[in-house]
C-alpha positions, 0 to 999 in steps of 0.5 A, a space after each residue: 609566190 613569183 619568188 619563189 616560183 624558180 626553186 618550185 619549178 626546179 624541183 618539179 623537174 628534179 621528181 619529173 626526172 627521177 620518178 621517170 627513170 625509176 619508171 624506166 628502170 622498172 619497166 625495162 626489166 619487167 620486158 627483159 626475156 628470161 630464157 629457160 634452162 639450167 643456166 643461173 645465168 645467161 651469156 649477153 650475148 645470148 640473150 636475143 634481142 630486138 628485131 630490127 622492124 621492132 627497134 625502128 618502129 613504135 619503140 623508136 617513136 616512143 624513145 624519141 618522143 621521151 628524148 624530145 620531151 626532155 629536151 624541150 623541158 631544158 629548152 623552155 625550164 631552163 630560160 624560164 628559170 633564168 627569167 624568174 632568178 632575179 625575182 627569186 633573189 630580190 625575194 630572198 633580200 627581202 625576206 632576209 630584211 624582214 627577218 632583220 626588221 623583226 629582230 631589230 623590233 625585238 631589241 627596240 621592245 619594252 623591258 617587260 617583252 624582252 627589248 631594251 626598252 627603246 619603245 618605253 622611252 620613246 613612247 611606243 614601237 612606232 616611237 612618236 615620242 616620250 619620256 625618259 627619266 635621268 637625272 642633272 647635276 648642280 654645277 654649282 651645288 653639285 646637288 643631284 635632281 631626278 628630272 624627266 627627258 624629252 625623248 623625241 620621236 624616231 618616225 622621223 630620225 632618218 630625216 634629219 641624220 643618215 645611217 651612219 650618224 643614227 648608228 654612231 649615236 646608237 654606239 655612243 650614246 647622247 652624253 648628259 641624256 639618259 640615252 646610253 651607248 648601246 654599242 659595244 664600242 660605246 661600252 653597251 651591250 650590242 654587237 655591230 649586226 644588233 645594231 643594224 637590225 636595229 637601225 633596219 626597225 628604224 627605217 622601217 617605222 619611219 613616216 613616208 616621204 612625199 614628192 619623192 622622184 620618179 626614180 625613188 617612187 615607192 622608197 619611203 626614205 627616198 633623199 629627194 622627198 619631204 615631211 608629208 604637208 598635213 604634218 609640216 602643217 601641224 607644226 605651222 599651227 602649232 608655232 603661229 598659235 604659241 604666237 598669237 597666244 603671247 608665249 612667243 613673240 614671233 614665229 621663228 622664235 616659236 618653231 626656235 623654241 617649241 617641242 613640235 612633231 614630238 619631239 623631233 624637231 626643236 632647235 632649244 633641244 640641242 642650243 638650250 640648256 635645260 630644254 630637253 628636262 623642262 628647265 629651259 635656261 637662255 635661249 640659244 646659250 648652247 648645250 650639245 650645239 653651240 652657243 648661237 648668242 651674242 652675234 656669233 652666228 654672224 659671223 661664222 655666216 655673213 649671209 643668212 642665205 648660207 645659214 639657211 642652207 646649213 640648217 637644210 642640210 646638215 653637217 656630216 663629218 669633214 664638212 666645214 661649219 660656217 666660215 670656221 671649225 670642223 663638222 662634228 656630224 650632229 647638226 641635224 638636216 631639216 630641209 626634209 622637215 621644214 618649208 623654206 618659209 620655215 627655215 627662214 623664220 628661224 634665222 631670221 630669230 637666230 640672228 637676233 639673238 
């Protein structure tokens, strides 16, 4: 209601101001004093007004009083709307975000509800993860197979890429995947204020950080903040129980390898052809990310320390990739996703291959 309270008051003021000199008008003509005669009309001046004692008395009070109403309701309408403006507008931008927010959720709907079928491919509106059906080539062969993709969940995308690489996938799509580009850019179908309300749903469904800064409290995407500790936990169950039940033989391979948090995190999904379909090949042979075998992780990283920061943060366009080459903006950051331990682990299992 606060919000809106400095548009309210302004047009209180507006009827009070009206409706009192309509009041005014009326009941000045009513005292008006016709003289009778055969005159159709009268002369100003001789029309006789007011005496002196009836100008400086009561009706002076009276028209005074008015006078100073209305100067204290500038005095006090007008600070108290200015006090109010900054409360009026961040109501008016979130008002226009939810707006946004809901066409963006339109867009991400199902087929069958009028969307684009984001939700029937990444599980539901809140997009914990799903399937996708699309289809590979033999490179050999050249025979066709229709196979299920795993689509990842997207409560925690913002995690891992900023706005811009989220957008730029939108536009252009995951080539070999069934995630087409949806920008018209890319050859899709959306137009450039689509794709914002669509990445505004995205932000909006994203799983809240925790031990964000003071000065970020209440932000949900705040940068200093992390995975909550209850699902950063679930990950490390789920990789020390692939362990102790012999699908891996360490702990770094298991996190390297599983698909945990739906999706949303696994290194194979992007190092390990045939991961993302279920037909997982050489382990960290490459396929959208490069080919981490056969020592070359070594040498773009002499020290594992500096391995472990880039997988913390990222790449983001112009940053340098190891010692060598040039940041594509698709490595992923997991420093928000992952423990230090955890992101130890998988280097330790990186630099064995």
């Amino acid at each position: 209601m606060i919000a809106i309270a400095p548009t309210t008051v302004a047009w209180i003021l507006a009827v009070v101001v009206v409706l009192g000199w309509i009041v005014y008008a009326a009941l000045n003509q009513g005292a008006a004093r016709r003289e009778l005669g055969s005159e159709i009309e009268l002369a100003a001046n001789r029309k006789p007004y007011y005496s002196d004692e009836e100008l400086e008395g009561k009706r002076l009070e009276l028209v005074q009083f008015i006078g100073v109403l209305l100067l204290a309701v500038i005095v006090v309408g007008l600070p108290l709307y200015w006090v109010l403006e900054p409360d009026r507008q961040a109501g008016a931008v979130a008002q226009q975000n939810a707006t946004m927010v809901g066409w963006g959720a339109r867009l991400f709907e199902t087929t069958e509800n009028g969307g684009f079928n984001c939700a029937g491919c990444h599980g539901t509106m809140q997009a914990t993860g799903g399937v996708a059906q699309g289809t590979v080539t033999d490179p050999l062969t050249g025979e066709v197979s229709s196979v299920d993709f795993i689509a990842p969940a997207l409560n925690t995308v913002f995690y891992r890429f900023d706005e811009e690489e989220v957008t730029y996938i939108l536009t252009y799509g995951r080539p070999g995947t069934p995630m087409s580009a949806w920008g018209l850019d890319g050859g899709g179908p959306l137009n450039a204020q689509q794709l914002e309300t669509l990445v505004m749903y995205m932000q909006s469904i994203q799983i809240p950080r925790e031990n964000c800064s003071a000065e970020e409290e209440g932000d949900p995407l705040c940068p200093t903040g992390h995975l909550p500790a209850d699902i950063q936990q679930d990950i490390q169950n789920a990789a020390e129980a692939a362990v102790e039940d012999g699908r891996y033989e360490t702990l770094g391979e298991a996190l390297f390898n599983l698909e945990l948090a739906g999706g949303a995190f696994s290194c194979a999904r992007c190092h390990t052809e045939g991961w993302n379909y279920g037909d997982p090949q050489t382990p960290g042979a490459g396929r959208l990310g490069w080919n981490l075998t056969g020592g070359s992780t070594n040498e773009h990283f002499p020290l594992a320390e500096d391995m472990e920061q880039f997988i913390a943060d990222g790449t983001t366009q112009g940053a340098g990739y190891g010692n060598g080459g040039q940041g594509t903006g698709r490595m992923p950051a997991f420093g928000s996703m992952l423990t230090d331990e955890q992101i130890q682990a998988i280097v330790e299992y990186v630099r064995g291959l």
